[in-house]
N, C-alpha and C positions, 0 to 999 in steps of 0.2 A: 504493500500500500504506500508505505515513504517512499521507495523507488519511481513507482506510477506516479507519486505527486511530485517528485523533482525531476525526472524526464519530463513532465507535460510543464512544469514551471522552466522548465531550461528551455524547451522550442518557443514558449508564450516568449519568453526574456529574449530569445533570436532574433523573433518577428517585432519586437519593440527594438529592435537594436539600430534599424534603419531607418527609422522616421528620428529617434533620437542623434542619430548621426546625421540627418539632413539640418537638423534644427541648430545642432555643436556646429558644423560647416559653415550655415547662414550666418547664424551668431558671430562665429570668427572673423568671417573675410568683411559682413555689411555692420558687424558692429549691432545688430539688433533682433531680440529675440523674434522671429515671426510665426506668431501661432498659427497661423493661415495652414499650415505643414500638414496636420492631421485634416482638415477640408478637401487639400488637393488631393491625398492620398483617397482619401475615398471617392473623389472623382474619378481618378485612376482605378477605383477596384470598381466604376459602375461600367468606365468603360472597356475592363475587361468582359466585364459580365455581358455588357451588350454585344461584343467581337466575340464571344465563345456561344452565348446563349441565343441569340435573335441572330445572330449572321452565322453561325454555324461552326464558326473555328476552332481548332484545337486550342488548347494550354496556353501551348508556348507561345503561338502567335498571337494568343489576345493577351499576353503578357506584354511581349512586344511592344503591340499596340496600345496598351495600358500605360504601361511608362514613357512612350512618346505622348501621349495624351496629357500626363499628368508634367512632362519637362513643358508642355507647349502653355500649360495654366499656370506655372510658374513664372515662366516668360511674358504671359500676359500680364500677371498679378504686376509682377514689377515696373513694364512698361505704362500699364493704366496708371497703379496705385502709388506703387514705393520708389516711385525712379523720380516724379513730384515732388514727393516729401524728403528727400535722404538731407538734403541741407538743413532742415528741423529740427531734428535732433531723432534719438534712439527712442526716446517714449512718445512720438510722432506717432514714429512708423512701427512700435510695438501696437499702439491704438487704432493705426491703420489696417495691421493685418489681423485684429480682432474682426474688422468689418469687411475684410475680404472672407476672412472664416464664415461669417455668416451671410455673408452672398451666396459664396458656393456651396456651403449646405442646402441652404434655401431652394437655391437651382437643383441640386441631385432631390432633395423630398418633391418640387414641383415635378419631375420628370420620373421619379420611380418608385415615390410613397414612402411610407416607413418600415414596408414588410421587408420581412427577409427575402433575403435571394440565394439563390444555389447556382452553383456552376453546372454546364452539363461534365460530367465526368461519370467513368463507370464506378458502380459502387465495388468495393474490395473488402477483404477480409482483414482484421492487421494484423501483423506479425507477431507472433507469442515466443517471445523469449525470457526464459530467467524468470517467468512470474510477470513478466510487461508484457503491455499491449502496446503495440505501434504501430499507428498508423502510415497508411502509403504518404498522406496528406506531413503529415509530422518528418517524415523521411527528406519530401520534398522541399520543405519550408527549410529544415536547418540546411541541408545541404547548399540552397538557392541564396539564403542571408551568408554562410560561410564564405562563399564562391564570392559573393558582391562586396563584403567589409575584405575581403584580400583584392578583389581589382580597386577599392577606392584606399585602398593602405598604397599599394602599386604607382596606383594615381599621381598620389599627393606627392611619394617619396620621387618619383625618377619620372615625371614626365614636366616638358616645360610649363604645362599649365597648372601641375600642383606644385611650383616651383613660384611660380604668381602668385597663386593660390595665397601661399606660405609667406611672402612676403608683404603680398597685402594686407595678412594677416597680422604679423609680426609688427610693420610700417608702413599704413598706406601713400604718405605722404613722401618716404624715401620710395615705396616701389613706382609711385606714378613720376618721380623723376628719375628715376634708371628707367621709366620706358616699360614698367611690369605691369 
């Protein structure tokens, strides 16, 4: 029973690891907390569901299509909302992406209600080992968050844009005069 409850608390703590790591990034480089993070993502999980469910697609490609969905609400939030504001200060545009969180809630209940949704997938048995039940769904989540906090460790460390990243993080006022 303690097993079953800290494997299911370890994949739940995986699947929180990425929206906490988008929010520590935001934070870093723009200097302010943007709660909007948990709105966009569930934009991104509708329109998975819609590219898997109502258009027929597999997994991976309404994955895909999910997180370009959800980088392209990003990029709008900013250009509409916080690209305006950044000269204001940090509790501005923390106040501002309160009100983008609840635009884009507002839009995902106007467009899909408050019920639950299911992906199509085929149902499965889980795996019994050791006294655990594991899920396929469990299997898939840590393995997919493990694979993505190592391409954005990757990122940061040895690619020239987590090399910006980092600096503007660090300095933004030294990186935007070297050119970062």
């Amino acid at each position: 029973m303690a097993a079953q409850l800290f494997l299911n608390g370890l994949v739940t703590g995986l699947l929180l690891a990425l929206p906490a790591l988008a929010l520590t990034l935001i934070f870093g480089v723009l200097k302010f907390a943007n709660f909007a993070v948990g709105a966009m993502l569930t934009f991104g999980a509708y329109a998975a569901w819609v590219a898997n469910v109502q258009l027929g697609l597999p997994l991976v490609a309404s994955a895909l299509i999910a997180a370009a969905t959800t980088a392209l609400v990003g990029v709008l939030a900013d250009h509409f909302a916080f690209e305006r504001l950044r000269e204001r200060g940090s509790i501005t545009l923390m106040v501002a992406s309160m009100g983008v969180s609840l635009v884009i809630e507002n839009v995902c209940r106007f467009f899909f209600g408050n019920a639950s949704r299911g992906f199509d997938i085929p149902p499965s048995r889980p795996i019994r080992w050791e006294g655990l039940r594991i899920n396929h769904e469990q299997i898939t989540t840590a393995v997919t968050v493990v694979l993505c906090l190592i391409a954005v460790d990757l990122l940061l460390r040895f690619s020239p844009l987590g090399r910006a990243m980092r600096a503007v993080a660090d300095n933004a006022s030294l990186a935007a005069v070297r050119g970062g």
